[in-house]
C-alpha positions, 0 to 999 in steps of 0.5 A: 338824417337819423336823430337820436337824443342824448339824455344826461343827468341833471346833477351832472349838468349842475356840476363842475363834471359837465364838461367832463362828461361833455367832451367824452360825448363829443369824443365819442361821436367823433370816433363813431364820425371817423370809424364811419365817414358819416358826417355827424351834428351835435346840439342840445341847450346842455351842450351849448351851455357848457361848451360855450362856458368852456371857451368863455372861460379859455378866452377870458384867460387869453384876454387876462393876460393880453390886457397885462401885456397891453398895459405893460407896453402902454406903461412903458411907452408913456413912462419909459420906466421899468420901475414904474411899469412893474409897480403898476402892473403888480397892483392890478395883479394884486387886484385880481389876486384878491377878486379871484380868492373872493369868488372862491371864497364866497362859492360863486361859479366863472360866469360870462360875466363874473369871467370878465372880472380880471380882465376889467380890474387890470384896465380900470386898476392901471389908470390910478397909477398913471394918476398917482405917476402923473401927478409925482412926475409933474410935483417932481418937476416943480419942486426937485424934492422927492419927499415933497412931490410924494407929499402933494402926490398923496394929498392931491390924488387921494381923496380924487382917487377915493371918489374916482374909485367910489364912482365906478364901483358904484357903476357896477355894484349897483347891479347888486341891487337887481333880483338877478342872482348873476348880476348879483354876483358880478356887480358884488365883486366887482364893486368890492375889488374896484375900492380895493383898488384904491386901497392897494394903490394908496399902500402900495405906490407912496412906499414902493416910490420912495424907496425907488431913486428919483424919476429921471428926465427921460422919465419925465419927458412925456410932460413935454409931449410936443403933440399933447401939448399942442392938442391941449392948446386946440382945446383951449382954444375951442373952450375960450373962443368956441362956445357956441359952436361947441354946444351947437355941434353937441346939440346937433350931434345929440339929436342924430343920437336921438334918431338912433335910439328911437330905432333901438330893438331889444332882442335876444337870442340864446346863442346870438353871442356866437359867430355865425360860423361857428359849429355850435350856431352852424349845427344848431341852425341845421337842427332848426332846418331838419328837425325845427329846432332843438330847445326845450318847450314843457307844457304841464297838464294839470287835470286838478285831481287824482288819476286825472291824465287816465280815467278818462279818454277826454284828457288824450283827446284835448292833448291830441288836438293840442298837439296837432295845433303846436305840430302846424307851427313852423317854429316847433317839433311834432310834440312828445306826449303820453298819447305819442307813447299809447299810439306806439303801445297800440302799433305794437300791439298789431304787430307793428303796423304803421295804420295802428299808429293812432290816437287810441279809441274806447275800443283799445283801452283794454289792451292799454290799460296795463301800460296806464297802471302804476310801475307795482301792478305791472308784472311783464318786462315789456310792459314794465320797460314801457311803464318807464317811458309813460312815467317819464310824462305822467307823475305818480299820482296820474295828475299831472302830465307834460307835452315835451316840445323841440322849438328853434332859437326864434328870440326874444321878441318873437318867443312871446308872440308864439307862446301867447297864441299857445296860451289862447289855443290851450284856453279853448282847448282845455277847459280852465274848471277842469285844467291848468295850463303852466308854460316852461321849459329853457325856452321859457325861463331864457325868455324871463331871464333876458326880460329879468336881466334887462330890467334890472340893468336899466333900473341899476343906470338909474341907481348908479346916475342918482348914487354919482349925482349924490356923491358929485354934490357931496364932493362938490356942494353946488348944484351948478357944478353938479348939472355941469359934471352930469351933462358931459357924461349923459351925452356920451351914453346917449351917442352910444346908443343911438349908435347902437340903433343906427348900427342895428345892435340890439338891447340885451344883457351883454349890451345894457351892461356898457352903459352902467360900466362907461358911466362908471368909469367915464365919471372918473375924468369928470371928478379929476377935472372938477377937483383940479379945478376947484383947487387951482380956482382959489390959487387963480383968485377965483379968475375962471377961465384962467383957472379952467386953462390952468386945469385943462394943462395940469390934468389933460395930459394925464386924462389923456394917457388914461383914456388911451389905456382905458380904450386900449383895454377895452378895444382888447375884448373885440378879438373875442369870439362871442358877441356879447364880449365884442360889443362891450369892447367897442361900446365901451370904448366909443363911450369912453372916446366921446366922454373923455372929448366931452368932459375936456370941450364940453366941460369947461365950455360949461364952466366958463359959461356965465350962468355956470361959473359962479 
C-alpha cells in the first residue's frame, strides 16, 4: 500500500464548495481506480466531514417527506376526512415553510441537528390538529351545532394548545442557553417555530372548519372505536380498583431503570454514527489498521523566544525523543516534524543514502543551515522549495514550531487517557522555564466538543424540568398537582436510560438530546389531562374519581391518536443510516410509549390518591 495525502484549502473546506471539490477528488480516484484496476481507499476528517454532511442532508429530505406521508396516512385512518387531512398537513408545511425562511434568514448552516428540524415539526405540529379535530368532532357530536362546537373548540383547546406548545418549546430551547453554538442554533429555531405552531394552528384550523361543511358520521365514528373504548375501560378499571399494584409495578420497574442507568457509559467516537459497513467506517478502519489512523493530533512547541525552534540542536533533540515516545504508541503514526524534514535534508545531501536519514548532529549544521534561513536569504530553487516544507512547522519568527500527528478514532473515553500520559512525557521532556506544550488538533476539539455538548444538554434537562415545573404551577397554582404532573413524566426518562444502559448505548450528544425532546413533548399529555380534569372537577361537584373516569374518556382517545403518531414520526428516524439519528427514533418513542401509559395509569392513580386529590 502506497499512502499519499491530499492537502485542501481551509476556505474551501469552510465553504458551501466543499463537497464540490470533494466529489471531483472522489471522482478523480475512481477514474485512476478504474484506469488501473487498483483497489483504492479514501479517509481524512475533511472527507468524512462533508461526505457524511451530504448524506444527512439527503436523508433528512427523505425523512421530511416520509414523515408528510406517514401522517397523511395516519390522518386519514383516524378521520376518514380529505378535509381534514389536507388542512393538518398544511399547517405543519407552513411550519416548516417559516422554520426553513428562518434558518435562511438568520445565516445558520443545515447541521445534524438543525437537518432534523423539518422532519420534527411535522410529527410534533400534527397532534395540535388531532387536538383541535378531537375536540370539534366530540362538541359536534353533543351539540349538532357547528358554530357552538367551534366555540367550545377554541375555548377549551386554546389555552391547553398555548402551554401544551410553551412546553416542548421550552423542551428545545432551553438548548439555546448552552455555550454550543450548534445547540444554540437548533434549540433557537426549534424553540421559535414550535410556538409558531400553535400560532398557525390557532388561525388557521377555526376558519378553515367553518368554511368546510359539517363533519359527517363516517367522520365521527372513531369516537366510537370499539377497541379504544374497551382499553380505556381496562384503564379505568386499573385507576379505581389497582392502586397499589400499579405503584408497586412502577417501583419495581423504576428500580430495574436504576440498575441500568448506573451501567450508562458516556463514549463518543467521531464516526460512530456511521454503520459499520459503510465505506466511509470501513476505509477509515483500514487506514487505523495500515497507517494507525487517520485524525489530526497537533502539538505547538513554543520555545518563549525569538529564533527559539533554531539556534540550537537542544530543541531537535527533546523533539526527536518526544517523537520517539508518541511513535511506540499503538494508537498513533510515527509523527512529522521539523527534524523528519532535517533528516530528509541530510539523506539528500549524501546522495540519498538510507543510513543519513538521521537526526542531524553538530557536524551537519553547516550544510543545514541554509534550509533553517528565512524564504529572503534563500537563493537555490532546491533550497527554496525545501524552504516551503520547513515553514509549513516552524513560523516565521523561528518560535514556535508544530509535531503533526496521524491517530486512530479511539473515543471519547480513551482520548484523555492518552493525551494525558503525553502531557506528563512533554513535562519530562521539555523543560516548563524554557517551553510550552499546547495540545490541539480535530482530535482535540471533538474530544472538548462532546465534553461541551454533553454538558450542555445535561444542564439544559435541568432548565427544561424547572421552566415546565414553573409554568405547571402557574397553570395549576398547587403543589400537589404539580408533584403529581411531574412523577408521570420523570419515570419514563429514567426507563429510558436505564435501557440505554442495559442495551449498551452510550451518552453522546446524538442520545442526551432524547431526553430533552421526550420531556418536551411527553409533558404535552400530562397538560391535556390535568386541564380536562380540572375543568370537568367543578361540573362533577368536585367528586374525583368520578371527574378522572369522565377525563380519562373525554381526552383518552384523542391522547391516544396523539401518541400513535407521535411514535409513528419517530419510529420513521430508525430507517436512518447514522446512528445518532436511529437512537433518537426508537428512544424517543420507547419515551413516548412509556410516558403516554404513565400519565393514563400512573396519573390518575396519583390523582385519585388521598393524599393527592385535595
Amino acid at each position: 500500500a502506497y499512502l499519499t495525502g491530499i492537502n485542501v484549502n481551509k476556505d474551501i473546506m469552510n465553504s458551501k464548495q466543499r463537497s464540490v471539490v470533494v466529489n471531483e477528488i472522489v471522482w478523480k480516484v475512481k477514474k485512476f481506480e478504474n484506469a488501473t484496476k487498483l483497489e483504492t481507499r479514501v479517509s481524512g476528517l475533511p472527507f468524512i466531514r462533508t461526505t457524511v454532511g451530504d448524506l444527512v442532508k439527503k436523508e433528512m429530505q427523505w425523512f421530511l417527506v416520509g414523515s408528510l406521508f406517514l401522517s397523511a396516512i395516519t390522518l386519514l385512518l383516524f378521520f376518514r376526512s380529505i378535509s381534514s387531512m389536507i388542512m393538518s398537513l398544511m399547517v405543519v408545511i407552513i411550519g416548516v415553510i417559516w422554520s426553513l425562511g428562518l434558518m435562511v434568514i438568520l445565516g445558520y448552516k443545515i447541521t445534524l441537528l438543525t437537518a432534523l428540524i423539518p422532519p420534527l415539526l411535522v410529527v410534533i405540529g400534527i397532534p395540535n390538529c388531532i387536538y383541535f379535530l378531537n375536540k370539534y368532532h366530540t362538541s359536534f357530536k353533543e351539540t349538532g351545532d357547528k358554530k357552538e362546537a367551534l366555540v367550545q373548540m377554541v375555548g377549551r383547546m386554546g389555552i391547553v394548545t398555548l402551554f401544551c406548545n410553551i412546553a416542548a418549546a421550552i423542551g428545545f430551547a432551553v438548548f439555546g442557553l448552552t455555550k454550543s453554538e450548534l445547540l444554540k442554533e437548533f434549540g433557537l429555531i426549534a424553540g421559535v417555530n414550535i410556538m409558531l405552531l400553535f400560532f398557525i394552528s390557532l388561525v388557521f384550523i377555526p376558519p378553515v372548519l367553518s368554511y368546510l361543511a359539517p363533519p359527517k358520521a363516517r367522520e365521527l365514528k372513531y369516537l366510537d372505536s370499539k377497541i379504544l373504548l374497551r382499553l380505556l375501560e381496562s384503564i379505568e378499571r386499573w385507576t379505581m380498583h389497582h392502586k397499589k399494584t400499579v405503584y408497586i409495578t412502577t417501583l419495581v420497574i423504576t428500580l430495574a431503570a436504576m440498575g441500568g442507568i448506573f451501567r450508562l457509559k458516556s463514549e463518543g467516537f467521531i464516526v460512530d454514527d456511521l454503520p459499520k459497513t459503510n465505506k466511509i467506517y470501513t476505509d477509515l478502519k483500514w487506514f487505523e489498521t495500515n497507517f494507525s489512523g487517520v485524525m489530526p493530533l497537533e502539538i505547538v512547541v513554543d520555545t518563549k523566544k525569538r529564533n527559539g525552534v533554531t539556534s540550537s540542536l537542544n530543541t531537535f533533540e527533546r523533539i526527536e525523543e518526544f517523537s520517539s515516545i508518541i511513535a511506540a504508541n499503538p494508537n498513533m503514526s510515527r509523527p512529522l516534524t521539523i527534524v523528519e524534514a532535517l533528516k530528509f535534508a541530510k539523506q539528500a545531501y549524501f546522495d540519498g543514502d538510507s543510513l543519513s536519514y538521521a537526526a542531524p548532529s553538530e557536524f551537519d549544521m553547516p550544510f543545514l543551515a541554509p534550509y533553517l534561513r528565512s524564504k529572503a536569504d534563500t537563493s537555490k530553487t532546491s533550497q527554496a522549495g525545501f524552504n516551503k516544507i520547513i515553514t509549513g512547522f516552524v513560523d516565521s519568527t523561528k518560535r514556535y514550531t508544530r509535531i503533526s500527528v496521524n491517530m486512530k478514532d479511539v473515543g471519547s473515553k480513551q482520548l484523555p487517557l492518552i493525551l494525558d500520559t503525553l502531557q506528563k512525557n512533554s513535562a519530562t521532556i521539555f523543560d516548563s522555564a524554557d517551553y510550552n506544550i499546547q495540545f490541539t488538533g480535530s482530535s482535540v476539539t471533538f474530544l472538548e466538543g462532546s465534553r461541551f455538548i454533553i454538558n450542555g444538554l445535561k444542564e439544559s434537562i435541568f432548565w427544561a424540568f424547572l421552566l415546565i415545573a414553573l409554568c405547571m404551577l402557574y397553570l395549576f397554582k398547587s403543589v400537589k398537582i404539580l408533584f403529581c404532573s411531574l412523577i408521570p413524566n420523570v419515570v419514563p426518562l429514567l426507563i429510558t436510560a436505564g435501557v440505554m444502559g442495559w442495551t449498551g448505548v452510550s451518552l453522546k450528544p446524538s442520545t442526551v438530546l432524547v431526553f430533552s425532546v421526550a420531556l418536551g413533548i411527553a409533558i404535552d399529555i400530562t397538560i391535556r389531562f390535568l386541564v380536562n380534569y380540572k375543568q370537568e372537577l367543578p361540573l362533577n361537584n368536585g367528586q374525583v374519581e368520578s371527574t378522572i373516569i369522565q377525563t380519562i374518556r373525554h381526552t383518552g382517545i384523542s391522547i391516544l391518536y396523539t401518541a400513535l403518531v407521535l411514535i409513528a414520526g419517530f419510529v420513521i428516524f430508525c430507517f436512518s443510516g447514522f446512528g445518532g439519528t436511529k437512537a433518537l427514533g426508537w428512544l424517543t418513542s420507547l419515551t413516548l410509549i412509556v410516558g403516554t401509559i404513565t400519565n393514563l395509569v400512573l396519573l390518575p392513580v396519583l390523582l385519585s390518591t388521598k393524599r393527592y386529590n385535595k
